[in-house]
N, C-alpha and C positions, 0 to 999 in steps of 0.2 A: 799662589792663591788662585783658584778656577773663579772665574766670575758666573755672576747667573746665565751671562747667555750661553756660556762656555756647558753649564751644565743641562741646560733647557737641550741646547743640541743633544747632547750624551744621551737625556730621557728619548728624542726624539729616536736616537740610532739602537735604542735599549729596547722600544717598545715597537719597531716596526717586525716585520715578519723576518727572520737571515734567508730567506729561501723563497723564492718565486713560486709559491702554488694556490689555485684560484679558490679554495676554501679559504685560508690566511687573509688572504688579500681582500677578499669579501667580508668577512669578519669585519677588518680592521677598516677599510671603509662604511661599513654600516653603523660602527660602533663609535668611531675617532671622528673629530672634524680636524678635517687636513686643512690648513690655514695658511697662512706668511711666515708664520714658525719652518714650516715642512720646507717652502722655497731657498729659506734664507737657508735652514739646514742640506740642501741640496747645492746650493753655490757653495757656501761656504765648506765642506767639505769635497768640492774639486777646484782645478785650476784651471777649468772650462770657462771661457768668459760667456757675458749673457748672451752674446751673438747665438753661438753654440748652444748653451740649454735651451735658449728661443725656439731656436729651429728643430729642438729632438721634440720640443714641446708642440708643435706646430702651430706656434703664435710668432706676434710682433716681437723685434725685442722692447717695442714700448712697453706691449700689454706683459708681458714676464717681468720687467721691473715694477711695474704697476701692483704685481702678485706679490711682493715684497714689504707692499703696507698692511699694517693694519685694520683689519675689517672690507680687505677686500673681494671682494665675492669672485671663487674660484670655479667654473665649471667643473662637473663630474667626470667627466673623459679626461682632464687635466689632474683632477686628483689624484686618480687612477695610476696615470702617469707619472706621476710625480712620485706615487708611493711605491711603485716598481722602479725607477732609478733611484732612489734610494737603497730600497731590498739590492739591487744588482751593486751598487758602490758598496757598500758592507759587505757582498758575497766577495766581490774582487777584492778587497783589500784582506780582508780572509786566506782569498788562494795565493796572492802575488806577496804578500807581508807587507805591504803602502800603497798609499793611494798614489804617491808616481809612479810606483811599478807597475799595477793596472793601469793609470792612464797610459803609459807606453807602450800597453799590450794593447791597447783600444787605438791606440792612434797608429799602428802597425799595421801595415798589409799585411793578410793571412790567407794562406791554401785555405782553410776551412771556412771562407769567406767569399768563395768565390775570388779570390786574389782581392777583396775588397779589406777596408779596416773594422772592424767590427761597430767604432765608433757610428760610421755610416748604417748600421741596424738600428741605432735608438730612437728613432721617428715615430717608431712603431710600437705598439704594444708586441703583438707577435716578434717583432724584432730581438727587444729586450729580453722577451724568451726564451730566442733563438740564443742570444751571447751568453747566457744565465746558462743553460746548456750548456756551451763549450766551455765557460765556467767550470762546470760540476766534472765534466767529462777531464778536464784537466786535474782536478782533484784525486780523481781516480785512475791518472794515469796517461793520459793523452799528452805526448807534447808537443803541442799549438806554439 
Protein backbone atom coordinates (compact mmCIF):
# COMPACT_ATOMS: atom_id res chain seq x y z
CA UNK A 1 0.00 0.00 0.00
CA UNK A 2 1.84 3.62 -0.93
CA UNK A 3 0.90 6.08 1.74
CA UNK A 4 0.05 9.67 1.03
CA UNK A 5 3.33 11.13 1.63
CA UNK A 6 4.86 8.20 -0.41
CA UNK A 7 2.59 9.55 -3.14
CA UNK A 8 2.70 13.43 -2.54
CA UNK A 9 6.63 12.76 -3.23
CA UNK A 10 6.00 10.95 -6.59
CA UNK A 11 3.59 14.12 -7.73
CA UNK A 12 6.50 16.17 -6.50
CA UNK A 13 9.28 14.08 -8.75
CA UNK A 14 6.28 13.84 -11.66
CA UNK A 15 5.85 17.57 -11.85
CA UNK A 16 9.38 18.95 -11.52
CA UNK A 17 11.27 19.81 -14.86
CA UNK A 18 13.77 15.98 -15.80
CA UNK A 19 16.26 18.50 -17.31
CA UNK A 20 17.93 21.54 -16.04
CA UNK A 21 17.06 24.39 -18.48
CA UNK A 22 16.20 28.11 -17.42
CA UNK A 23 12.80 28.41 -19.29
CA UNK A 24 11.34 25.04 -17.16
CA UNK A 25 12.72 26.13 -14.16
CA UNK A 26 11.29 29.71 -14.55
CA UNK A 27 8.07 28.28 -15.46
CA UNK A 28 7.91 26.24 -12.55
CA UNK A 29 9.03 28.67 -10.16
CA UNK A 30 6.58 31.25 -11.14
CA UNK A 31 3.81 29.06 -11.36
CA UNK A 32 4.43 26.29 -8.12
CA UNK A 33 5.05 27.31 -4.67
CA UNK A 34 7.99 25.29 -3.63
CA UNK A 35 7.33 24.68 0.15
CA UNK A 36 8.49 21.76 2.94
CA UNK A 37 6.82 19.24 0.62
CA UNK A 38 9.97 20.11 -2.04
CA UNK A 39 12.68 19.92 1.20
CA UNK A 40 11.25 16.88 2.61
CA UNK A 41 11.13 15.46 -1.01
CA UNK A 42 14.77 16.30 -1.41
CA UNK A 43 16.07 14.62 1.91
CA UNK A 44 14.04 12.13 1.63
CA UNK A 45 15.03 10.94 -1.73
CA UNK A 46 18.90 10.91 -0.97
CA UNK A 47 21.02 9.55 1.69
CA UNK A 48 22.69 13.03 2.19
CA UNK A 49 22.39 13.86 5.82
CA UNK A 50 21.20 17.69 6.64
CA UNK A 51 24.76 18.58 7.35
CA UNK A 52 25.36 18.04 3.61
CA UNK A 53 22.00 19.58 1.91
CA UNK A 54 22.67 22.60 4.48
CA UNK A 55 25.73 23.30 3.01
CA UNK A 56 24.85 22.78 -0.95
CA UNK A 57 21.91 24.99 0.28
CA UNK A 58 24.24 27.54 1.77
CA UNK A 59 22.36 27.68 5.15
CA UNK A 60 22.55 26.50 8.79
CA UNK A 61 21.76 23.12 9.24
CA UNK A 62 19.21 24.62 11.86
CA UNK A 63 17.67 26.93 9.17
CA UNK A 64 17.30 23.58 6.54
CA UNK A 65 15.55 21.69 9.20
CA UNK A 66 13.53 24.48 9.93
CA UNK A 67 12.44 24.42 5.90
CA UNK A 68 11.07 21.04 6.84
CA UNK A 69 7.98 22.54 8.56
CA UNK A 70 5.04 23.52 7.52
CA UNK A 71 4.39 27.20 6.52
CA UNK A 72 7.80 27.90 6.67
CA UNK A 73 8.80 30.74 4.67
CA UNK A 74 11.59 29.65 2.15
CA UNK A 75 13.71 32.32 0.40
CA UNK A 76 13.72 32.60 -3.59
CA UNK A 77 17.38 31.81 -4.20
CA UNK A 78 16.78 28.59 -1.96
CA UNK A 79 13.69 27.68 -4.05
CA UNK A 80 15.62 27.79 -6.83
CA UNK A 81 17.93 25.73 -5.52
CA UNK A 82 16.18 23.37 -4.15
CA UNK A 83 14.22 22.79 -7.39
CA UNK A 84 17.46 22.30 -9.39
CA UNK A 85 18.78 19.43 -7.06
CA UNK A 86 15.77 17.89 -7.31
CA UNK A 87 15.79 18.25 -11.41
CA UNK A 88 19.55 16.98 -11.13
CA UNK A 89 18.50 13.68 -8.57
CA UNK A 90 15.90 12.47 -11.15
CA UNK A 91 18.41 13.25 -13.98
CA UNK A 92 21.03 11.04 -12.10
CA UNK A 93 18.94 8.23 -11.04
CA UNK A 94 17.79 8.26 -14.85
CA UNK A 95 21.46 7.93 -16.10
CA UNK A 96 23.16 5.60 -13.20
CA UNK A 97 19.56 3.29 -12.75
CA UNK A 98 19.65 4.41 -8.46
CA UNK A 99 19.94 6.77 -6.54
CA UNK A 100 23.18 4.98 -4.86
CA UNK A 101 24.61 4.64 -7.88
CA UNK A 102 24.48 8.51 -8.53
CA UNK A 103 25.33 9.20 -5.04
CA UNK A 104 28.60 7.20 -5.66
CA UNK A 105 29.31 8.91 -8.81
CA UNK A 106 28.87 12.36 -6.73
CA UNK A 107 30.86 11.36 -3.95
CA UNK A 108 33.74 9.99 -6.47
CA UNK A 109 36.68 12.05 -7.52
CA UNK A 110 36.50 12.70 -11.15
CA UNK A 111 39.03 13.93 -14.06
CA UNK A 112 36.21 16.02 -15.27
CA UNK A 113 36.08 17.73 -11.99
CA UNK A 114 39.06 18.88 -11.88
CA UNK A 115 40.18 15.76 -9.73
CA UNK A 116 37.30 17.05 -7.44
CA UNK A 117 33.73 15.01 -6.52
CA UNK A 118 31.12 16.54 -8.30
CA UNK A 119 29.28 16.53 -5.06
CA UNK A 120 31.70 19.45 -4.14
CA UNK A 121 29.76 21.50 -7.40
CA UNK A 122 26.24 21.60 -5.69
CA UNK A 123 26.68 25.05 -3.61
CA UNK A 124 26.15 26.59 -6.54
CA UNK A 125 23.48 27.11 -9.08
CA UNK A 126 26.18 27.13 -11.91
CA UNK A 127 27.57 24.22 -10.16
CA UNK A 128 24.57 22.05 -10.35
CA UNK A 129 24.68 22.98 -14.19
CA UNK A 130 27.87 22.20 -14.54
CA UNK A 131 27.26 18.14 -12.99
CA UNK A 132 23.77 18.13 -14.89
CA UNK A 133 26.07 18.52 -18.04
CA UNK A 134 28.33 15.64 -17.32
CA UNK A 135 25.15 14.06 -16.60
CA UNK A 136 23.85 14.43 -20.08
CA UNK A 137 27.20 14.12 -21.55
CA UNK A 138 27.28 10.73 -19.98
CA UNK A 139 24.11 9.80 -21.47
CA UNK A 140 25.54 10.26 -24.62
CA UNK A 141 28.42 8.59 -24.35
CA UNK A 142 31.20 9.99 -22.14
CA UNK A 143 32.63 7.69 -19.56
CA UNK A 144 33.14 9.83 -16.38
Amino acid sequence: MITKEIRQQNKIFRDIPTRINDTDVLMFLQNRKINWEYVKALKESTNFKDESLSSWLNVSTRTFRSYKKQNQVIHDSIKEHILLLLSLTQHGEAVFGSSGKFEEWLNKENFFFNGNAPVSYLNKITGIRFVDDRLTALEFGDNI
